[in-house]
N, C-alpha and C positions, 0 to 999 in steps of 0.2 A: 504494500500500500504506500504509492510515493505522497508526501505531503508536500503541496505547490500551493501557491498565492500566501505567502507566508512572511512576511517582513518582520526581522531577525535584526537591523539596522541601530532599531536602539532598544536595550534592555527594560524589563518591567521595572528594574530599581530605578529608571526615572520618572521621575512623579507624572509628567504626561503621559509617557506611555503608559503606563499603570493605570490610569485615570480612562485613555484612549482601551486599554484590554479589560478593563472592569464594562464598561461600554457596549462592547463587541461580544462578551459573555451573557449578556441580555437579546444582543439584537440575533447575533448570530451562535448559538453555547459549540456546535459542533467546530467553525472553524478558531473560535477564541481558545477551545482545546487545544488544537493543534498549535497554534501561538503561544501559549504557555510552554507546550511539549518541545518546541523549538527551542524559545528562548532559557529553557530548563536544559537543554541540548548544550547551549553555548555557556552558560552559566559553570553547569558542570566539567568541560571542557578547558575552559580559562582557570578555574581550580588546580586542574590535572597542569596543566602547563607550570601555573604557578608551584605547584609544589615539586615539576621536576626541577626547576631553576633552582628550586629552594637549597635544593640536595646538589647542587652545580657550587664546586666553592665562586665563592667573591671578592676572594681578596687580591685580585688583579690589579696592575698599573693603571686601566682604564676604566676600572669600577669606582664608582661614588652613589650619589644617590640621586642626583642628575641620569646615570645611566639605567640604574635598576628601574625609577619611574617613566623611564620612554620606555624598557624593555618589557613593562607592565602593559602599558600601553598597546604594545605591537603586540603581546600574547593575548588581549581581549581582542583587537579586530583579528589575530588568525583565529582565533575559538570563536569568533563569527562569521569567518569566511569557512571553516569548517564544517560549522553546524548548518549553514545554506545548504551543501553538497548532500550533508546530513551521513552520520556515522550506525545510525538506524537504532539510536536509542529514543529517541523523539517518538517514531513509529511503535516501538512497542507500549512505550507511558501511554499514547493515544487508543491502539487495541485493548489496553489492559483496561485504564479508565473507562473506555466505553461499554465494555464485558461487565463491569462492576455497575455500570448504571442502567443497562439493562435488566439485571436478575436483581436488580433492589427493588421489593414490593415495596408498593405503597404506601404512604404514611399514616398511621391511624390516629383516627382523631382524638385532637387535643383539649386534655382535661381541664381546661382554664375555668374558674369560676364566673359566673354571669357573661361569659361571651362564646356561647357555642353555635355562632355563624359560620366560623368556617368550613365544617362538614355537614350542613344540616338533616342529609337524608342517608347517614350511615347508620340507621338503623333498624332494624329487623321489620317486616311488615305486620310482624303482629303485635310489636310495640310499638307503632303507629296506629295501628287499627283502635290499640287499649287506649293510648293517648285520645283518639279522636272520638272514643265512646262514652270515656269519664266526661267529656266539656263539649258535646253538642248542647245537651239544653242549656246552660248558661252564653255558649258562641250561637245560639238563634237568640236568646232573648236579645246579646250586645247587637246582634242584625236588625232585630225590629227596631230597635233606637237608634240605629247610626243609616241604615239603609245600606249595607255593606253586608254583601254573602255570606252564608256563614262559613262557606269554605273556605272563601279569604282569610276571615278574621282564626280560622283553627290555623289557617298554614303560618299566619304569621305571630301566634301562639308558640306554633311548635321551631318555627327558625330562632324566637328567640330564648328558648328557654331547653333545646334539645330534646323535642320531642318529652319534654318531662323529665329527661334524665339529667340534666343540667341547672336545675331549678336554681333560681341567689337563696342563700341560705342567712339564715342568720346568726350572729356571732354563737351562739349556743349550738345550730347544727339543724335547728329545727327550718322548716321551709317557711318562709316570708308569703308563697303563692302569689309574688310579683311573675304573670306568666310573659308579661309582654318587655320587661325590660325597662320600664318607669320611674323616672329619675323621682329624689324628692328633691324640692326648690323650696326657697323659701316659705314660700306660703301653707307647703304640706306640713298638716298637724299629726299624721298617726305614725305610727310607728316607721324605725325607719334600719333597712342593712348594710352596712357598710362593707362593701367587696371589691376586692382589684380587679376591673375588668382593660378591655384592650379600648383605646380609644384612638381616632387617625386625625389628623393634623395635617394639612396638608398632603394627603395621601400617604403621612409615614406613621404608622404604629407604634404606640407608648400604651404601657403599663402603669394604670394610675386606679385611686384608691376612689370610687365613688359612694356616692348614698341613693340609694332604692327606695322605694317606698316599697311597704308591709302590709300584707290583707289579712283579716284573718279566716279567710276561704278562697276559693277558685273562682266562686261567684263575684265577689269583689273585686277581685281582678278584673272581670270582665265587665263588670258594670263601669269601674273606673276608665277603662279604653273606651268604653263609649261616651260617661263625658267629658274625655282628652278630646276625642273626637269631633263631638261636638259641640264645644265650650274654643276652640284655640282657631281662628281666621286661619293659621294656615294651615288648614285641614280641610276649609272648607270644599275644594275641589277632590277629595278621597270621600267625603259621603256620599254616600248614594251610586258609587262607582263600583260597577258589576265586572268589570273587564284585571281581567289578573296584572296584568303587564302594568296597565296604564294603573292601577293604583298600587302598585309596587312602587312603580314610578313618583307617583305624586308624594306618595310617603319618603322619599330620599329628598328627592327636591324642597319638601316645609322641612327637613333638616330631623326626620325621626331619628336619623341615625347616621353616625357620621365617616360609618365603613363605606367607602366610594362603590362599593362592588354590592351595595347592599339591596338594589330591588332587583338585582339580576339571582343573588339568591332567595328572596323571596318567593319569586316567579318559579322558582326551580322548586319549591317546597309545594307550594300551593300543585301546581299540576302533577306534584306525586299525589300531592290531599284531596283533588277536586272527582276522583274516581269510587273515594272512600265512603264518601258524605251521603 
């Protein structure tokens, strides 16, 4: 396997290029391998030279340290005219790396407290089926008051609280039955849990400590989202909205929630739930 289109020219230890193969490891992962394998080629190489010089005495009439620094110099660009031609360790680092990220299953999902969006449908269909048979009659009653299906309102139940298996807990361990994910602000008076969840910031993720609001049933919860719902102006284009996408949609956009990627998982929840109902 020869590796071509491959610029070896300057090393990742300099901060651009680093910056330029951090980059290309986004845009492109299989040629910014190869680039790494290269420049790990040459790296290693310029080492090897260096340490046969090492073992070379120096204490010649024409040695100083004027010389040893050019002679440094010319062993990094041969250990990169080298590694161009390529010595065909590059190519295995790249077969081997690529072998190892084929046969690595999956990731499973991550046990973070109050933030279990990232995986929402990893799990079983019949602990979805349990989840969406304990909270039909409370998610019709939240539909008759919001005007919002009630398959909506279970999928986006179950996105943010995992299907049930990721409930916010309270400092004791007992469950809050916050199912929607509902901050408390100032003006909330009851109960309230305090949990690290993940919050994005400009599309980057931080780990920060928030406060929940507490029910003391499942009912409450859902009555509460209905009047979030409808008590807050920017909601008022999600009531009454029948269409899965579009009020996935609407709900990111009044700012429910500030994972950028978050009514695309909704949408993904809801039409696994919209079969069940």
């Amino acid at each position: 396997m020869a590796i071509s289109g491959t610029d070896i020219s300057s090393l990742a230890i300099d901060g651009q290029s680093l910056n330029n193969l951090k980059l290309q490891s986004k845009q492109a992962p299989d040629q910014a391998l190869k680039a790494a394998a290269k420049q790990f080629e040459a790296v290693f190489l310029d080492m090897m030279l260096k340490s046969m010089r090492d073992a070379t005495p120096q204490d010649g009439a024409f040695d100083s340290e004027q010389t040893r620094m050019f002679t440094g110099m010319l062993d990094q660009q041969l250990a990169q005219s080298m590694a161009s031609h390529g010595v065909g360790l590059a190519e295995v680092m790249v077969k081997q790396l690529s072998r190892n990220q084929q046969a690595s299953p999956p990731a499973p999902p991550a046990t973070v407290p109050a933030s279990p969006r990232a995986v929402p449908s990893a799990y079983k269909a019949d602990v979805q089926q349990s989840f969406i048979d304990k909270l039909r009659v409370p998610a019709e009653q939240a539909s008759r008051n919001t005007g919002v299906p009630a398959h909506l309102i279970l999928g986006q139940a179950a996105l943010e609280s995992g299907w049930g298996k990721r409930e916010i807990k309270m400092a004791d361990g007992s469950d809050s039955h916050n199912l929607f994910g509902i901050k408390a602000g100032k003006d909330w008076k009851g109960k309230v849990a305090e949990v690290a969840t993940t919050e994005y910031r400009n599309g980057v993720a931080s780990r920060q400590v928030q406060r929940f609001r507490a029910y003391g049933s499942y009912a409450e919860s859902f009555q509460d989202y209905a009047r979030l719902l409808n008590s807050d102006p920017r909601y008022s284009g999600v009531t009454g909205q029948g269409d899965a996408k579009v009020f996935a949609q609407g709900l990111q956009q009044a700012g429910y929630a500030t994972d950028p990627h978050y009514a695309d998982k909704l949408a993904g929840v809801i039409g696994s739930i919209s079969t069940r109902v």
